[in-house]
NUDOVO-840487 format. One record per atom (N, C-alpha, C, O): residue in three letters; x, y, z. Coordinates in pm, whole numbers, padded with zeros to 5 digits, always signed. Example, Ala and Ser with C-alpha at 12.3 -4.5 7.8 and 13.67 -1.06 7.14 Angstrom:
BEGIN
ALA+01319-00569+00780
ALA+01230-00450+00780
ALA+01320-00330+00780
ALA+01424-00332+00846
SER+01285-00225+00708
SER+01367-00106+00714
SER+01290+00003+00787
SER+01341+00114+00804
END
This chain:
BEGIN
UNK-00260+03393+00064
UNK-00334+03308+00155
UNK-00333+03374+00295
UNK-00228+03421+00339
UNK-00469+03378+00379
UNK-00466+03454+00431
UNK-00430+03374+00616
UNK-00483+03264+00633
UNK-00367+03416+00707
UNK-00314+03330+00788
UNK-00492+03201+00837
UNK-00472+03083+00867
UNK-00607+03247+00834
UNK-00717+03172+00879
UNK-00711+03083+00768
UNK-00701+02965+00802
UNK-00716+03109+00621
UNK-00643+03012+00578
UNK-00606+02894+00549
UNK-00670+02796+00510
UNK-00436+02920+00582
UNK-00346+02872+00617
UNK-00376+02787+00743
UNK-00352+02667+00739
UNK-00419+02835+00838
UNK-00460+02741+00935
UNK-00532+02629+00881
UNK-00494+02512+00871
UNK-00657+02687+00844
UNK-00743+02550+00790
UNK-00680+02452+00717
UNK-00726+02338+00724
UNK-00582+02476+00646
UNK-00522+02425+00533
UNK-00426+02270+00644
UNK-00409+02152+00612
UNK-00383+02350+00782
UNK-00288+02261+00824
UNK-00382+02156+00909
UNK-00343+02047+00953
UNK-00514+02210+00923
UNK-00570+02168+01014
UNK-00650+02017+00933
UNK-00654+01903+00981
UNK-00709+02068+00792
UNK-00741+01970+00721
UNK-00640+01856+00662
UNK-00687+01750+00621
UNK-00469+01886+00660
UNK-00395+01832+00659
UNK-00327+01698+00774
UNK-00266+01593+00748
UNK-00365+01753+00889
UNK-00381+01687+00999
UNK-00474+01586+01032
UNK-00467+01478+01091
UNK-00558+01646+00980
UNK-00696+01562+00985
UNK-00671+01416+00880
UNK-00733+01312+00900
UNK-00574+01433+00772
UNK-00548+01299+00679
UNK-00443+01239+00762
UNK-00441+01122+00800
UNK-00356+01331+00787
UNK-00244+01243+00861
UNK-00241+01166+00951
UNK-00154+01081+00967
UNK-00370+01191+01047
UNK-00402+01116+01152
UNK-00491+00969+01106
UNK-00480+00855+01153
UNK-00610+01035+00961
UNK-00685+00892+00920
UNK-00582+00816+00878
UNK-00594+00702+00924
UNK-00474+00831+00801
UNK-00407+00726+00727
UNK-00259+00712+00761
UNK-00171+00796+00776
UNK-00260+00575+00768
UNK-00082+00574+00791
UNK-00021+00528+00671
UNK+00088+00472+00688
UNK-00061+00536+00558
UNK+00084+00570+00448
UNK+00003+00664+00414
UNK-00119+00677+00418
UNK+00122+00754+00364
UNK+00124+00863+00278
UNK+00221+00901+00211
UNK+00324+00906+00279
UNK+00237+00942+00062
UNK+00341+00945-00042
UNK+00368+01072-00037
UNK+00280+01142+00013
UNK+00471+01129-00078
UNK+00489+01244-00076
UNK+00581+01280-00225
UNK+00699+01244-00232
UNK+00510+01357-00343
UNK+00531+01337-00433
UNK+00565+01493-00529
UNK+00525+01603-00490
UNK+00643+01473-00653
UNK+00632+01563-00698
UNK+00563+01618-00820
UNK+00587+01548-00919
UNK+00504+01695-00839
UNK+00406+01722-00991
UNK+00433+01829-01029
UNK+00354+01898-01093
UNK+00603+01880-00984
UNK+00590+01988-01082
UNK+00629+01932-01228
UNK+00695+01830-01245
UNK+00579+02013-01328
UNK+00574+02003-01489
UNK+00530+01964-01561
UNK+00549+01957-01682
UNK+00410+01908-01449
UNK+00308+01810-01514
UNK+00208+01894-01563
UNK+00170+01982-01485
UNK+00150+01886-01687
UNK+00020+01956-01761
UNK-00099+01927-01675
UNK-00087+01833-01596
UNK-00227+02000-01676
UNK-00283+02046-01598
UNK-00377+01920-01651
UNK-00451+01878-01563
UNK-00385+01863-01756
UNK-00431+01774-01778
UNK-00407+01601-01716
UNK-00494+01515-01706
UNK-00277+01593-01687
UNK-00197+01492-01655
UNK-00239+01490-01506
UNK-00284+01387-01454
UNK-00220+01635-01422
UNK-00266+01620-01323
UNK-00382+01530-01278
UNK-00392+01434-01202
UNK-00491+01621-01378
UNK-00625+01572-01366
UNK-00652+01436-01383
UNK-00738+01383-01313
UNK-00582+01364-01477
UNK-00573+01190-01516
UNK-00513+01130-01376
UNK-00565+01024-01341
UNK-00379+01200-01267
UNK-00333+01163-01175
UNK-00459+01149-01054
UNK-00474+01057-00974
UNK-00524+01249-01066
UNK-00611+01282-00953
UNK-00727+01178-00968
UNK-00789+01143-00867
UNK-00762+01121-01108
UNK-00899+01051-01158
UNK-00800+00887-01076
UNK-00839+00823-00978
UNK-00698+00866-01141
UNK-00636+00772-01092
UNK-00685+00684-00933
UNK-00737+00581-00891
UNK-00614+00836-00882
UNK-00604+00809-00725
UNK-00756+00753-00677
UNK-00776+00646-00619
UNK-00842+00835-00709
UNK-00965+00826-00682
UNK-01065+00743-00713
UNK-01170+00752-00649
UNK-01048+00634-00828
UNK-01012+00496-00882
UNK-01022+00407-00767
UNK-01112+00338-00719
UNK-00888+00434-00737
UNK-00848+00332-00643
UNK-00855+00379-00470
UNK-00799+00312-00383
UNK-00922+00486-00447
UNK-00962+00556-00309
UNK-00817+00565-00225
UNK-00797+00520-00112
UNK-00715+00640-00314
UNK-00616+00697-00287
UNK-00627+00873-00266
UNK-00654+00937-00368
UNK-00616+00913-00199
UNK-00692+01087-00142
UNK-00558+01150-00192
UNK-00458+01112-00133
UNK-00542+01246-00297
UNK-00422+01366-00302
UNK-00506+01498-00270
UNK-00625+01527-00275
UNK-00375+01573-00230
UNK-00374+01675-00170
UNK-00208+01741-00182
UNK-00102+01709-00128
UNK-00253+01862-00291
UNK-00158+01954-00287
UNK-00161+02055-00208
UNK-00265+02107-00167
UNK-00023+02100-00174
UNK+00017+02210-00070
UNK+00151+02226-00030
UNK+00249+02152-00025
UNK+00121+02378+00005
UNK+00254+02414+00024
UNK+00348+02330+00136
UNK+00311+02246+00218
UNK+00463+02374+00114
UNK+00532+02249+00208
UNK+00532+02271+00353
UNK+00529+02194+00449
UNK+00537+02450+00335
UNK+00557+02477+00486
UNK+00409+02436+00576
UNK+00423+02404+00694
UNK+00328+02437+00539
UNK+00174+02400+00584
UNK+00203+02263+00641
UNK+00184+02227+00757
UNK+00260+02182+00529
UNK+00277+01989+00563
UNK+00359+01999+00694
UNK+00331+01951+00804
UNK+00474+02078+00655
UNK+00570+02086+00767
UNK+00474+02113+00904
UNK+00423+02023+00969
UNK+00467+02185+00918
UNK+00372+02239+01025
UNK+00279+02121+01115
UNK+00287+02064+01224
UNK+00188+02123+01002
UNK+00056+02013+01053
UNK+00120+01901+01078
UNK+00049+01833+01151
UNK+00255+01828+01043
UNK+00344+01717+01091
UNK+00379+01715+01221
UNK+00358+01632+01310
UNK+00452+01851+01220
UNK+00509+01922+01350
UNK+00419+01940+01450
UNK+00466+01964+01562
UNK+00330+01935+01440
UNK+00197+01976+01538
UNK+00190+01827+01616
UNK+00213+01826+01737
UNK+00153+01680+01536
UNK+00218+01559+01612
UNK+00295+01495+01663
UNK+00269+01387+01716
UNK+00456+01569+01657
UNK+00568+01571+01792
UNK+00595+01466+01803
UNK+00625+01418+01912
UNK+00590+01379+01656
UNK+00642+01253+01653
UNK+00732+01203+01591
UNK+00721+01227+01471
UNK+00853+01117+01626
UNK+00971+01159+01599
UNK+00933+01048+01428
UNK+01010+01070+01335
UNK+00868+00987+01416
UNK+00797+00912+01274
UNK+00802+00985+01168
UNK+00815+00929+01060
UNK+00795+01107+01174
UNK+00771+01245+01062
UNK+00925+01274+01030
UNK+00959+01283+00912
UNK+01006+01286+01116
UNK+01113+01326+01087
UNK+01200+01277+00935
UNK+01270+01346+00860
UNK+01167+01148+00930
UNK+01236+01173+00838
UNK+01192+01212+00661
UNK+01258+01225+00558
UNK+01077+01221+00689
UNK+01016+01337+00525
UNK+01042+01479+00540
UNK+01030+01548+00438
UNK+01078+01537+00653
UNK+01144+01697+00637
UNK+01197+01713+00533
UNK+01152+01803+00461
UNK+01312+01633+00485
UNK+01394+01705+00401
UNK+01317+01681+00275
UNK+01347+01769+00194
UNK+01227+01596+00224
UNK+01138+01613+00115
UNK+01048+01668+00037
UNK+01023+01641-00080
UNK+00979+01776+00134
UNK+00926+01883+00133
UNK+00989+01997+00101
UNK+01016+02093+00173
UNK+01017+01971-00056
UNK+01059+02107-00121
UNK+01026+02070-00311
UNK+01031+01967-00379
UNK+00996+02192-00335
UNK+00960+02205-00485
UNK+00774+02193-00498
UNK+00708+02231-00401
UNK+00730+02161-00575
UNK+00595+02122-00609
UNK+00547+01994-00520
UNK+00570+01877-00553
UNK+00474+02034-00400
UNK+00445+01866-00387
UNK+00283+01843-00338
UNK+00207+01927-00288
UNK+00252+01679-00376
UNK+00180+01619-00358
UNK+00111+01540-00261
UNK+00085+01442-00330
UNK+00075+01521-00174
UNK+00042+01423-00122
UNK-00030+01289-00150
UNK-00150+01315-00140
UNK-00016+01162-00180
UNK-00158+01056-00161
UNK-00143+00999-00014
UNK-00036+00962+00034
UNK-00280+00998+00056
UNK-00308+00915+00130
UNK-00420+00816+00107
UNK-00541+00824+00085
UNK-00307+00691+00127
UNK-00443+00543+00132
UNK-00361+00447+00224
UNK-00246+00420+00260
UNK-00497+00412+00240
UNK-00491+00292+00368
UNK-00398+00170+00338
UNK-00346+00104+00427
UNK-00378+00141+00173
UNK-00292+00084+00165
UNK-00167+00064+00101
UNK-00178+00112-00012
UNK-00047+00015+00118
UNK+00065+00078+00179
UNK+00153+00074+00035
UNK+00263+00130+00029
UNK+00099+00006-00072
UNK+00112-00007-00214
UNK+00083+00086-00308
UNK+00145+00169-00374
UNK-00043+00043-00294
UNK-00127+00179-00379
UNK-00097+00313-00472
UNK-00095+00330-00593
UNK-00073+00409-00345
UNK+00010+00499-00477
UNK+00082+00473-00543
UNK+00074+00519-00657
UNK+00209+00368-00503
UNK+00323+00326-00577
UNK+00294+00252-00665
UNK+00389+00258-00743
UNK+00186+00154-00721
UNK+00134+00140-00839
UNK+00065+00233-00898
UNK+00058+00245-01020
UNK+00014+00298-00823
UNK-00061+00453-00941
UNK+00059+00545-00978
UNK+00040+00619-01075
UNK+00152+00550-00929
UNK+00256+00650-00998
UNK+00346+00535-01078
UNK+00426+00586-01156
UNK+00347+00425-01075
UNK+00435+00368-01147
UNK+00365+00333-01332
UNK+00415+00341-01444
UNK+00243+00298-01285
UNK+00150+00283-01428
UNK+00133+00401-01487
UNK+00143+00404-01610
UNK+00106+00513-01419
UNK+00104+00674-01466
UNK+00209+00690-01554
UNK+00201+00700-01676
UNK+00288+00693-01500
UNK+00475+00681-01566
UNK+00494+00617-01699
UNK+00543+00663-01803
UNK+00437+00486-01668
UNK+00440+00390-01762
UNK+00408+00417-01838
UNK+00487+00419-01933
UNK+00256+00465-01861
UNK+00176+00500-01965
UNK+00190+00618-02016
UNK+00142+00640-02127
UNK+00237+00685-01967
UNK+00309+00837-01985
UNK+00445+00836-02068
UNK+00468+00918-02157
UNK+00523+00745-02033
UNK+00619+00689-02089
UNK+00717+00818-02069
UNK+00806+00866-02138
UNK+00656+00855-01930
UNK+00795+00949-01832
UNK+00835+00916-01730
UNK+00819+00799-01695
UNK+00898+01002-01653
UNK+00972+01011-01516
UNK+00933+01070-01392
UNK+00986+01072-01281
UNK+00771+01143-01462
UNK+00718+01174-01341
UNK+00551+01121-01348
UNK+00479+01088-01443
UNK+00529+01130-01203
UNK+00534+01259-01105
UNK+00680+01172-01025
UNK+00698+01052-01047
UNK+00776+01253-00932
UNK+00866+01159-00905
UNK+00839+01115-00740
UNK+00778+01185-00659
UNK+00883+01021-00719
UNK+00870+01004-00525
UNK+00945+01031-00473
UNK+01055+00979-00494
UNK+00927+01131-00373
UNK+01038+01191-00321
UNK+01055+01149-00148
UNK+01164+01160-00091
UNK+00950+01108-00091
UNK+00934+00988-00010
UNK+00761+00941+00025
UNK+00655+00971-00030
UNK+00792+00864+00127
UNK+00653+00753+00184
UNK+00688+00737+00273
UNK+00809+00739+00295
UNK+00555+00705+00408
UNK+00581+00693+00505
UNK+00467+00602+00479
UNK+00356+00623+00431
UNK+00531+00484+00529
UNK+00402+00337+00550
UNK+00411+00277+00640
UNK+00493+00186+00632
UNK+00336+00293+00770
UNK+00332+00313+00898
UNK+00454+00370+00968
UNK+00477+00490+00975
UNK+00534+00272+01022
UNK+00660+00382+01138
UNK+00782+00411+01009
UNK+00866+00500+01022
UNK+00777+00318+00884
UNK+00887+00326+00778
UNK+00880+00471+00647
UNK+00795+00510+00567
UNK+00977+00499+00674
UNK+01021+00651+00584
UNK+01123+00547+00422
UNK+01228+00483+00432
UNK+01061+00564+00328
UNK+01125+00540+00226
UNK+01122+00711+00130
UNK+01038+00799+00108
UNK+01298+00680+00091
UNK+01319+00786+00073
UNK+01402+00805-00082
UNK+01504+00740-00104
UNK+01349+00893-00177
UNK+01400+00957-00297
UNK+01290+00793-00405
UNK+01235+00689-00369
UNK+01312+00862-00535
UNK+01206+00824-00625
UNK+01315+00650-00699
UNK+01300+00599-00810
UNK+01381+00618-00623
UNK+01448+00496-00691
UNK+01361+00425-00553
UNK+01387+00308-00578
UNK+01298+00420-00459
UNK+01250+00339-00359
UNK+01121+00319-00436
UNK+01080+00212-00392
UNK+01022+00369-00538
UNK+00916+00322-00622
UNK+00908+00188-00662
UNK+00803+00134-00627
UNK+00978+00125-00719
UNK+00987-00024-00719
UNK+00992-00175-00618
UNK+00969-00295-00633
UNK+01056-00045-00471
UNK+01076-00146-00355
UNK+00877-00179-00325
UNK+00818-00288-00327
UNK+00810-00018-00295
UNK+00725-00027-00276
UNK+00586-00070-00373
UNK+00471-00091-00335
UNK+00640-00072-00508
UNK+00560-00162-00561
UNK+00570-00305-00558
UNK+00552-00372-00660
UNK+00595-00348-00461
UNK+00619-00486-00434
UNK+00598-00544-00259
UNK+00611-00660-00222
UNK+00561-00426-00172
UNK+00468-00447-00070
UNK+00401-00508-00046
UNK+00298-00511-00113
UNK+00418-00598+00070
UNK+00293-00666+00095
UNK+00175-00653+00145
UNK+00173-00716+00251
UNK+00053-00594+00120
UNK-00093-00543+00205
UNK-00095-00642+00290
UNK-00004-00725+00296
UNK-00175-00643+00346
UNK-00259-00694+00556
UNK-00312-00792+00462
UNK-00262-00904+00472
UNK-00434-00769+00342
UNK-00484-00887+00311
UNK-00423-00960+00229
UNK-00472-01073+00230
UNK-00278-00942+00107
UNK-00212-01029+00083
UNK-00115-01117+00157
UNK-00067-01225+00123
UNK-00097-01031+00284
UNK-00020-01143+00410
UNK-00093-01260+00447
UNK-00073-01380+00432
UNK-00203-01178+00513
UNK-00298-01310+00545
UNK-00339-01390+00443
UNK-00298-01499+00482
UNK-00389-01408+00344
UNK-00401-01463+00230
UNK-00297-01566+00201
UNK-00335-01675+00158
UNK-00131-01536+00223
UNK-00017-01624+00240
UNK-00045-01715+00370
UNK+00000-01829+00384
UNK-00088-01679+00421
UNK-00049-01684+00566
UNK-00194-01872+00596
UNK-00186-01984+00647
UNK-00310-01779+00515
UNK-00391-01877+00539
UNK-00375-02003+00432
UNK-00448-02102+00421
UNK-00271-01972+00364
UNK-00240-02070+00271
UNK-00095-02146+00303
UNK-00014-02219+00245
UNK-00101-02123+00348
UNK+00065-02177+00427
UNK-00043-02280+00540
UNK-00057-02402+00540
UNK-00091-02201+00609
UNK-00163-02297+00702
UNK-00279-02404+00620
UNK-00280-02518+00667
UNK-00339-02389+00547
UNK-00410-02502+00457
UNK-00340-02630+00403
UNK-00371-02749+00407
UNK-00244-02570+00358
UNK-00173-02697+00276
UNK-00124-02760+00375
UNK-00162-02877+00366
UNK-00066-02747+00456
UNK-00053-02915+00543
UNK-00149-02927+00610
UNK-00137-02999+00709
UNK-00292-02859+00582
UNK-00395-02979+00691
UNK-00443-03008+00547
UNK-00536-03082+00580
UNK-00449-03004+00411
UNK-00524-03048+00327
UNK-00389-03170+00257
UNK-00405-03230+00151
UNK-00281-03181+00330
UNK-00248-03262+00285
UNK-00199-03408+00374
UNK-00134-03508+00344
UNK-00269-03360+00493
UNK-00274-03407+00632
UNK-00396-03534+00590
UNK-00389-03657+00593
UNK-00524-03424+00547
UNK-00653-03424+00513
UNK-00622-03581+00417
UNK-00638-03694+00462
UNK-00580-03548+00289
UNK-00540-03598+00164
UNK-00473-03768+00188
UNK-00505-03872+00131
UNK-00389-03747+00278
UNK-00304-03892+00316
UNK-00443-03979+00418
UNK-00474-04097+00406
UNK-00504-03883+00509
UNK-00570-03967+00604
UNK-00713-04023+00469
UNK-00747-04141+00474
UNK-00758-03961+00398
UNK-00851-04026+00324
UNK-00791-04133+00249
UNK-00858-04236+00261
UNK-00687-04147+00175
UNK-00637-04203+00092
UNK-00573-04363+00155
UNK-00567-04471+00096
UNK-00528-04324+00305
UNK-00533-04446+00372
UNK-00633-04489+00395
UNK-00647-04606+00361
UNK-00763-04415+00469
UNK-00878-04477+00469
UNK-00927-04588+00407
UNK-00943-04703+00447
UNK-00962-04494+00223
UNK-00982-04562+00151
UNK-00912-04693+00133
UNK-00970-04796+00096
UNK-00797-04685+00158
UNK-00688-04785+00141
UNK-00710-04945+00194
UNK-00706-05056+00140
UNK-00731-04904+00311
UNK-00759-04917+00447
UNK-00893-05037+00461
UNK-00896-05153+00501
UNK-01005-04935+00402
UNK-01094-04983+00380
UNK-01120-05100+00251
UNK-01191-05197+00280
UNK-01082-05095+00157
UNK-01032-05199+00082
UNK-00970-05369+00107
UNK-00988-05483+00063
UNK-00893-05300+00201
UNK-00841-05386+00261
UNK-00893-05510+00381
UNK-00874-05631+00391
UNK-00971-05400+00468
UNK-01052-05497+00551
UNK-01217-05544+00483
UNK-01301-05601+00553
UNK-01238-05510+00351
UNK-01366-05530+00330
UNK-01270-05683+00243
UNK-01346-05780+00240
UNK-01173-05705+00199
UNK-01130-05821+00128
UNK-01075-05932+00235
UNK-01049-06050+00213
UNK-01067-05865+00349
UNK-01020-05959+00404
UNK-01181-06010+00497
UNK-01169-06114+00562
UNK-01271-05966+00501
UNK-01405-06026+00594
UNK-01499-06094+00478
UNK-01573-06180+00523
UNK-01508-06075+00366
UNK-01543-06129+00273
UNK-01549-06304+00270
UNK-01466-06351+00347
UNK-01595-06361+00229
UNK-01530-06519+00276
UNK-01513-06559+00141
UNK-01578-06537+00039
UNK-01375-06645+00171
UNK-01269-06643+00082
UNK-01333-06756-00083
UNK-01330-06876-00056
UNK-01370-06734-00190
UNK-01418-06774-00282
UNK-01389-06894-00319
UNK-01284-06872-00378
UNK-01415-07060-00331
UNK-01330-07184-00315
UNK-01408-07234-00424
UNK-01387-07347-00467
END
């Protein structure tokens, strides 16, 4: 690889790191070239972006943002690795966990993630992060937490109404003799 390159390589690397704030950092060595290809159809499925490369390149194009956030995937960047970047903060970690599944192996393995300022680290943290909460399953809680006591706010004030109303239509009525 020739150093122009290599540049491009860190430069297009940079260019993801900056669109997305999670990114997995993964391993595929031993995986058949086929498996890959099912990994890669995966990602792309679900508009999860991989990108293999050498480590020293990742290192680099990290290093180039001088942010102390990176620090802690240094030491992960070694052997065969992968990148996914997606916007959301789950994602790969269900595409490598169903991969697995269905593979009925141990790889590709996670060797870390960075999902926004948080560094999760070595391939036993796969399970924490398949259980993440996305922006729209928060809010989704969030707007349902807030519904149920005005729909049950809602629920009592009709029900007295009705109640209510029953009540004063029997009592203006004139009384049957």
């Amino acid at each position: 690889m020739t150093p122009a390159q290599k540049g491009e390589v860190i430069e297009i690397l940079k260019g993801k790191f900056s669109q997305y704030e999670n990114f997995y950092i993964t391993n595929t060595e031993s995986l058949t070239v086929e498996q890959v290809s099912k990994l890669r159809r995966l990602c792309f499925e679900k508009n999860v972006e991989m990108k293999v490369a050498k480590n020293t390149l990742i290192r680099k194009a990290l290093e180039s943002f001088n942010d102390e956030k990176y620090s802690g995937v240094y030491e992960s960047l070694h052997g065969v690795t992968a990148l996914m970047f997606s916007d959301s903060p789950k994602e790969p970690a269900m595409i490598l966990s169903s991969f697995r599944k269905e593979g009925n192996m141990e790889k590709p393995v996670l060797k870390a993630a960075l999902i926004g300022t948080d560094v999760f680290t070595g391939d036993n943290q796969l399970d924490v992060l398949t259980k993440i909460k996305t922006k729209n399953e928060l809010i989704g809680e969030v707007i349902g937490l807030l519904q149920s006591p005005a729909k049950r706010v809602l629920a009592a004030l009709l029900h007295h109404h009705e109640g209510g109303a029953e009540a004063t239509a029997e009592a203006e009525a004139p009384a049957a003799e």
